[in-house]
NUVOZA-587123 format. One record per residue (C-alpha): x, y negated, z negated. Coordinates in steps of 0.2 Angstrom, whole numbers. Layout:
residues N
> x:y:z
> X:Y:Z
...
This chain:
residues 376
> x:y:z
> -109:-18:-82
> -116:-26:-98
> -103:-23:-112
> -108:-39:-119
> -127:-33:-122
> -122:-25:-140
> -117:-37:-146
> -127:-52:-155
> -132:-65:-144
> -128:-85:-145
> -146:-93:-143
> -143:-108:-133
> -139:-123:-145
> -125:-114:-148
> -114:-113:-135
> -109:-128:-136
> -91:-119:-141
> -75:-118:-131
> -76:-101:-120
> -67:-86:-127
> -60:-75:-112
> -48:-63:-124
> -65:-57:-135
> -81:-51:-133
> -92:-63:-144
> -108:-62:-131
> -107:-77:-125
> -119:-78:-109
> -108:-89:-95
> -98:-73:-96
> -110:-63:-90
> -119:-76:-81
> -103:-80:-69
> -100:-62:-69
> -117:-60:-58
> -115:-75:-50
> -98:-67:-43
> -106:-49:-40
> -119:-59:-28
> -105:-70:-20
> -96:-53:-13
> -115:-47:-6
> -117:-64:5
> -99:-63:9
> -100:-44:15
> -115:-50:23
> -109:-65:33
> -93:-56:37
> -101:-39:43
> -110:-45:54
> -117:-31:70
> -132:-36:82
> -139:-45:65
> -138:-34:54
> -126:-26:40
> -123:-15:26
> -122:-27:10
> -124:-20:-7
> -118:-27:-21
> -100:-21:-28
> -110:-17:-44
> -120:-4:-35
> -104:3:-26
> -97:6:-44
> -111:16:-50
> -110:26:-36
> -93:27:-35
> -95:35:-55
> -85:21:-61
> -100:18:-75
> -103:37:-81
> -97:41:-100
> -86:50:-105
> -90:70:-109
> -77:70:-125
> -90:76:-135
> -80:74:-151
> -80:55:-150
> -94:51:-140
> -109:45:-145
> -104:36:-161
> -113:27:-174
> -115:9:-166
> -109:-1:-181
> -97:11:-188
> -81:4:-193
> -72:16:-179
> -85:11:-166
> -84:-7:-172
> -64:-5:-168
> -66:1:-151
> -77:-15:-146
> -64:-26:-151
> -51:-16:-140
> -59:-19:-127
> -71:-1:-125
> -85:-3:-114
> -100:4:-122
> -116:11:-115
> -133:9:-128
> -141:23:-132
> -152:23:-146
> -142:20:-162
> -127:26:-152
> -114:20:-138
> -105:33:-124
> -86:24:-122
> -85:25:-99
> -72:35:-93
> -67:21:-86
> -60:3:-89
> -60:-1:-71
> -76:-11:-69
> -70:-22:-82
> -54:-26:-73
> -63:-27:-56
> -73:-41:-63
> -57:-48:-72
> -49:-47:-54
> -65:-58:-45
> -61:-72:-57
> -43:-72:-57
> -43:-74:-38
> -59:-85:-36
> -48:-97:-50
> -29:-96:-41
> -38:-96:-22
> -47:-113:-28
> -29:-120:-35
> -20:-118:-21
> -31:-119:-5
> -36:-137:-17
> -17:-140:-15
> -14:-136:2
> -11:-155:13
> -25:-149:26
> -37:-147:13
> -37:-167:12
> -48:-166:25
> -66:-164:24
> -67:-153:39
> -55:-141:31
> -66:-138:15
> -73:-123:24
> -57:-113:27
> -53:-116:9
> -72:-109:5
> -69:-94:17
> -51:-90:10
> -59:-88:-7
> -76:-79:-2
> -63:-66:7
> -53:-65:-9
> -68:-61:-21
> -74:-48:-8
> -58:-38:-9
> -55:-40:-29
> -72:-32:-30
> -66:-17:-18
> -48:-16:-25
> -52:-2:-38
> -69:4:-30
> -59:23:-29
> -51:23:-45
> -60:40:-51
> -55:50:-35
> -35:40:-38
> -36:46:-59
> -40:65:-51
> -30:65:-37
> -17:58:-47
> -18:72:-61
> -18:86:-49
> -1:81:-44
> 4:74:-59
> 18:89:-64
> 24:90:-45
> 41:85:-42
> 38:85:-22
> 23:77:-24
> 33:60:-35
> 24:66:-51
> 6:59:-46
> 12:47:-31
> 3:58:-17
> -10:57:-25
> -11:40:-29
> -8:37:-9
> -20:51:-4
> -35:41:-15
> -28:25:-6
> -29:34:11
> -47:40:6
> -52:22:0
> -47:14:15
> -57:24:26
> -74:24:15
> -73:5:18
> -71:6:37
> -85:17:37
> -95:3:27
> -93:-9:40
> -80:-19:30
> -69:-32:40
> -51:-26:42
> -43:-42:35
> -54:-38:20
> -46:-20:19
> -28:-28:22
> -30:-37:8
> -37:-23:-3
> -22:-13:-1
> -10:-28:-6
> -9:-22:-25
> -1:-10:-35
> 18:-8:-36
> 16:3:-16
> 14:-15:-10
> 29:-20:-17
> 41:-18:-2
> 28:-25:11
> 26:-42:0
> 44:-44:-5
> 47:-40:16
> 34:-53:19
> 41:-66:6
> 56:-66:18
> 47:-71:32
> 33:-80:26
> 18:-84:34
> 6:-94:30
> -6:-79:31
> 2:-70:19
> -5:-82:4
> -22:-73:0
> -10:-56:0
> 0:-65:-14
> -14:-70:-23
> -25:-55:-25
> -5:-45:-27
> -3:-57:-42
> -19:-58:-50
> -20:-39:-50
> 0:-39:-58
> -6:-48:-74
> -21:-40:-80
> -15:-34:-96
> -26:-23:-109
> -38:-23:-112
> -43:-32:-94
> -40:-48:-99
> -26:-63:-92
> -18:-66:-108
> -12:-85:-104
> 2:-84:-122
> 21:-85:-118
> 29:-75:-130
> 49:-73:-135
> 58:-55:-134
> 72:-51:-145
> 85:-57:-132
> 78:-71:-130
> 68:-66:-114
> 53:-78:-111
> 37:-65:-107
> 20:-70:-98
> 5:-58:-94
> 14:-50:-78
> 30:-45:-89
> 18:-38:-103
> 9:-28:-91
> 24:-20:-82
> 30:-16:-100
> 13:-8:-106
> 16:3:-91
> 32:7:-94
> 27:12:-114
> 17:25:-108
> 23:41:-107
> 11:47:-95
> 18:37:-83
> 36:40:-87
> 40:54:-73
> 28:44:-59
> 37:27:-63
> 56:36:-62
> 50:46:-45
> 47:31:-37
> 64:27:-36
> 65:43:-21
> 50:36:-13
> 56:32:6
> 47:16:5
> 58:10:-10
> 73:3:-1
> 82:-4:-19
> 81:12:-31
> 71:1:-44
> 61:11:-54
> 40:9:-49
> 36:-4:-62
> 52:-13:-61
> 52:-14:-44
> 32:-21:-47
> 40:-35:-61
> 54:-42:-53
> 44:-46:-35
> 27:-50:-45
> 39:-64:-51
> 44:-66:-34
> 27:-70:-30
> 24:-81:-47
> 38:-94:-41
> 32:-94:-25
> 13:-98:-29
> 17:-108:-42
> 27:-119:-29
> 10:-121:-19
> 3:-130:-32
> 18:-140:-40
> 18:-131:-56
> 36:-131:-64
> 36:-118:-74
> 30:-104:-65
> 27:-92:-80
> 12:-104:-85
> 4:-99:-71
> -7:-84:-82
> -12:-101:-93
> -18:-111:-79
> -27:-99:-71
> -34:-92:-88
> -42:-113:-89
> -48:-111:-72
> -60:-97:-73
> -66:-104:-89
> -70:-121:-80
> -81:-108:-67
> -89:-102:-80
> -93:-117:-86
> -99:-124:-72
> -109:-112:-66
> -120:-112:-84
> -122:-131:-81
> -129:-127:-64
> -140:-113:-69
> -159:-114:-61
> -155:-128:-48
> -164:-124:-34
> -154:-123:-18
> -156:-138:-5
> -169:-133:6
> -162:-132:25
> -159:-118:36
> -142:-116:39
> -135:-104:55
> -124:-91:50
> -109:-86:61
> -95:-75:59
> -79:-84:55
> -66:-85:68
> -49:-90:59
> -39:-94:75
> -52:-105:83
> -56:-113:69
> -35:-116:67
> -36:-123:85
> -50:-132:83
> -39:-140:64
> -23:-141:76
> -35:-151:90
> -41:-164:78
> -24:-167:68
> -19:-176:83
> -31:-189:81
> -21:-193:64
């Protein structure tokens, strides 16, 4: 979970610079939010799980590792390579994750750590923006539903892709089944299989709910819900969204760009299309358009870019941006301001009080909002 530790470090006087989120340049507020985020999820798990006192609360970097999310690769033709070679040196600035050893680096199997942690940010940033923006948040009894909103947020971007070796094997083994939608079952078998592992690791069902809200399978519920919005629908949009514009390699990409036609393109529009390019994928994505669930006959990433737009305009109505395909840029600004932050507060010693922990009650806590907005 360290990709940055191969390359040079920045001594302090140095990091004065603006924060680069598109590169690797081994800038420590990366990695220093990055664990601050990892050990937000374990007080959140902790606080939320909450059974006769006690509870099960790694932290998400730990579930990855035994997950087997961190393991290299066994391509023995590539792997390990000389750790300033020029092919080596290539792969870094893809976006490879390496893994030291020696003189050498072992490229993961897989990328999903990196857009797990990608994830955390991206909703800890748009959580922020638009519970700030919510008219109840005015109030300072308010500030700790905002706070729970985005603690529940981080903890489910941290579990999104905790299965994602069992849904890359489950996937391939039914990759060249027609009945089986060309990889679908098994995308939604690993889905089933991940839904139960966290129930069994006391994680809170609203948590798991949210979890589930990615990925173009989603589709059909959100767009549904979009009709008949509720407001507790929003951190489903949020973590929906965040997850739609992760592009490669793992990163929010906040440029608008310009198609041939014309077409203005933001992150969510260049990851639907990276999709689409692959030919892997070509069979899953058309098989989609059979799937019972698919009620429009789009294709699997089509389907995923017109309501990942859907949800764009709507968030971006939340918090009065115009133009919602900006909405990659803003966000992009926002993590960096975390990061920042959270350097500037490094070794401040928490206030020393005793604080009761509770577990969060969401409808009387609303009734108890609902109670006191009368007074106003």
């Amino acid at each position: 979970m360290h990709p940055e530790r191969v390359l040079p470090r920045f001594e302090r006087s140095q990091i004065d610079h603006p924060i680069d989120l598109l590169n690797r340049n081994g800038d420590p507020r990366k990695t220093s939010y990055v664990v601050g985020l990892f050990a937000k999820t374990r007080e959140t798990w902790h606080k939320f799980s909450n059974l006769e006192g006690r509870s099960y609360s790694p932290t998400a970097a730990r579930l990855l590792k035994a997950e087997g999310l961190l393991e290299p690769q066994l391509d023995t033709e590539s792997n390990p390579k000389e750790l300033n070679s020029e092919e080596a040196l290539k792969e870094l600035s893809l976006g490879k994750s390496p893994r030291v050893r020696e003189n050498h680096y072992e490229v993961r199997q897989h990328m999903a750590p990196e857009h797990i942690v990608t994830v955390m940010a991206g909703v800890e940033a748009l959580g922020q923006m638009v519970y700030e923006n919510m008219p109840y948040v005015k109030y300072p009894y308010m500030l700790d539903l905002e706070k729970h909103h985005v603690e529940r947020l981080l903890l489910a971007a941290a579990l999104h892709d905790l299965n994602k070796d069992i849904e890359f094997k489950a996937t391939r083994l039914t990759l060249k089944d027609e009945d089986a939608g060309f990889g679908q079952a098994g995308y939604d078998l690993a889905s089933d299989v991940s839904e139960q592992k966290l129930r069994i690791a006391g994680v809170p069902e609203k948590v798991i709910i949210l979890h589930k809200a990615v990925g173009h399978t989603s589709c059909p519920e959100i767009e549904e819900g979009l009709r008949h919005f509720s407001t507790g629908l929003v951190d489903e949009l949020i973590i929906h969204y965040i997850d739609d514009i992760v592009t490669d390699p793992n990163i929010i990409d906040p440029s608008i760009t310009v198609a041939k036609n014309g077409e203005r393109l933001n992150a969510l529009d260049r990851r639907c299309i990276q999709n689409e390019s692959k030919a892997v994928y070509a069979k899953y994505n058309e098989a989609w358009k059979k799937d019972p669930r698919n009620k429009t006959g789009e294709t699997a990433f089509a389907q995923q870019r017109r309501v990942g737009h859907l949800v764009e305009n709507y968030l971006a109505s939340l918090i009065d941006v115009k133009d919602p395909l900006t909405l990659p840029q803003l966000i992009s600004e926002r993590i960096k301001e975390n990061m920042q932050r959270r350097w500037d507060q490094r070794g401040q010693k928490p206030k020393n009080k005793k604080i009761e922990v509770k577990p969060f009650d969401e409808e009387d806590h609303h009734r108890q909002v609902m109670e006191e907005r009368e007074l106003y």
